[in-house]
C-alpha positions as a Markdown table, in Angstrom:
| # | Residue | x | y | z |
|---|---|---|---|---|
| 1 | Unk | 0.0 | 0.0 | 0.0 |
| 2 | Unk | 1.6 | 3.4 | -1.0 |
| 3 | Unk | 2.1 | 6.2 | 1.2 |
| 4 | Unk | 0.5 | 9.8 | 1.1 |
| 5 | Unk | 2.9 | 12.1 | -1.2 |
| 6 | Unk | 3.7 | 14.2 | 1.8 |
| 7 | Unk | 4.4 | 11.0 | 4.2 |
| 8 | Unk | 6.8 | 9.0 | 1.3 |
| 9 | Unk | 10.5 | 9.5 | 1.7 |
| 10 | Unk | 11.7 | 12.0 | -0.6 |
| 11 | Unk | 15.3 | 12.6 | -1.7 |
| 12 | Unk | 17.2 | 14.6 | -4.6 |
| 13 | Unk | 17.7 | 11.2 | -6.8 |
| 14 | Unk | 14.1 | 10.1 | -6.4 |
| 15 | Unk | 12.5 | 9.4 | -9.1 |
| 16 | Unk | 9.0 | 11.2 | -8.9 |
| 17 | Unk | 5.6 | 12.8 | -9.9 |
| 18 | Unk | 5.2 | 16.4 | -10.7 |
| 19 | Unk | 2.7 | 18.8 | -12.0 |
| 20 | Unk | 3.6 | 22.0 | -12.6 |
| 21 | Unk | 1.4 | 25.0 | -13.9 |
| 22 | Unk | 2.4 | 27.9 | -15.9 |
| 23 | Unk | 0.8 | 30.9 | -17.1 |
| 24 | Unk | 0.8 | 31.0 | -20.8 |
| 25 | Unk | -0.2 | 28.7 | -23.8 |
| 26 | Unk | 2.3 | 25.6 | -24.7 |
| 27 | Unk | 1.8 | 23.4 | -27.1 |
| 28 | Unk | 1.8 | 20.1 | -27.0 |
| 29 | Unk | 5.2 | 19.7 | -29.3 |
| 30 | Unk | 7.5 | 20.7 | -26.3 |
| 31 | Unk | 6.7 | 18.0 | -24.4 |
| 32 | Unk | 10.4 | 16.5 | -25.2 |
| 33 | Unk | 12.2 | 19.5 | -24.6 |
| 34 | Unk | 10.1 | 19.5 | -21.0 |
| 35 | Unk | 11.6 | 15.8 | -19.8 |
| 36 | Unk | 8.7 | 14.3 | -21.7 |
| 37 | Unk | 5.5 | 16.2 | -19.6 |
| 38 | Unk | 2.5 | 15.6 | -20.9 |
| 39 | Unk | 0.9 | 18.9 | -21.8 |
| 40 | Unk | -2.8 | 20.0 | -21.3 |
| 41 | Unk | -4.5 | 23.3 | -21.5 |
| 42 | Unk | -6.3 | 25.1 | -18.8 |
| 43 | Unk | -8.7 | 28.0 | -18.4 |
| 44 | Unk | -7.4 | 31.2 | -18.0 |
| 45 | Unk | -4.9 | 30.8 | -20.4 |
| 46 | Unk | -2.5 | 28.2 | -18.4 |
| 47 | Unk | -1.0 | 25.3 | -19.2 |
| 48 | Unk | -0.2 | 21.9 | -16.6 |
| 49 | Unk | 2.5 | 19.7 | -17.7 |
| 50 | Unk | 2.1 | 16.4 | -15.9 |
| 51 | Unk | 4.6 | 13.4 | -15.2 |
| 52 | Unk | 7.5 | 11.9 | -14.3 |
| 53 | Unk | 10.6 | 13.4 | -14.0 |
| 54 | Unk | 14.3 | 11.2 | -12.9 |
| 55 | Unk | 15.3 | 13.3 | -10.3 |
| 56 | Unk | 15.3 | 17.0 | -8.9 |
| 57 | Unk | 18.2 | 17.7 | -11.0 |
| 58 | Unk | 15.7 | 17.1 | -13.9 |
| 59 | Unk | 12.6 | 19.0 | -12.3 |
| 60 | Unk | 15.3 | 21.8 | -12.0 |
| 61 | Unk | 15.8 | 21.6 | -16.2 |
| 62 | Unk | 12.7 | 21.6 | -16.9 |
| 63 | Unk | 12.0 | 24.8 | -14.2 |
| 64 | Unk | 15.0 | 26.3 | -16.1 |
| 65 | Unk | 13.6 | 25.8 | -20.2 |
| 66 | Unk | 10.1 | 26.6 | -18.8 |
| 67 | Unk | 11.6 | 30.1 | -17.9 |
| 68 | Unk | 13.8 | 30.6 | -20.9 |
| 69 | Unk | 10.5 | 30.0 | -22.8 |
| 70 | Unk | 9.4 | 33.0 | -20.4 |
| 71 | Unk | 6.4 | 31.3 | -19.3 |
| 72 | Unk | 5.8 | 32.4 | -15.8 |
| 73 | Unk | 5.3 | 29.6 | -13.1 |
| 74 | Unk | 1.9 | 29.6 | -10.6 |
| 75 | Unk | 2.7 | 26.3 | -8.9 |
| 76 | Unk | 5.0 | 23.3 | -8.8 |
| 77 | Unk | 3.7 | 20.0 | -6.7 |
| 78 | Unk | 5.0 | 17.2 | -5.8 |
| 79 | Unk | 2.7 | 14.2 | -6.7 |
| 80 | Unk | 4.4 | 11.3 | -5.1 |
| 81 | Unk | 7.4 | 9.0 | -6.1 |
| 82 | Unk | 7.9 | 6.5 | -8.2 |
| 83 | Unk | 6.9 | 2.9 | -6.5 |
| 84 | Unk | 9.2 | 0.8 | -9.0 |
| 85 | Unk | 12.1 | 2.2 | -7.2 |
């Protein structure tokens, strides 16, 4: 049986769950150059990218080419880690 996210054991070379909203529209076509998110559309002209990311080193480059696409962040969340590990 899995843990809550915020009761699991979390370290930098986790593997793990994020979704992360942005303000802005992004299509669907930079889902490689975002670790491989999947991309959906939101009201108010956000966007969610959705998935799993290696480790924090790789959250932190996707963070990093969400800003040099200049698309302002509104949240980042942690969604639980990966239970093959």
């Amino acid at each position: 049986m899995s843990q809550p996210p915020q009761t699991q054991r979390l370290s930098f070379e986790r593997t793990a769950v994020y979704r992360i909203i942005v303000q802005g529209v992004l299509h669907e076509d930079y889902s490689d150059y975002l670790g491989g998110m999947q991309i959906a559309q939101r009201g108010q002209g956000q966007t969610v990218l959705f998935g799993q990311l290696q480790d924090q080193v790789a959250l932190i480059g996707v963070l990093n080419a969400l800003i040099d696409l200049h698309l302002p962040l509104v949240a980042v969340e942690f969604l639980g880690l990966d239970e093959s590990e």
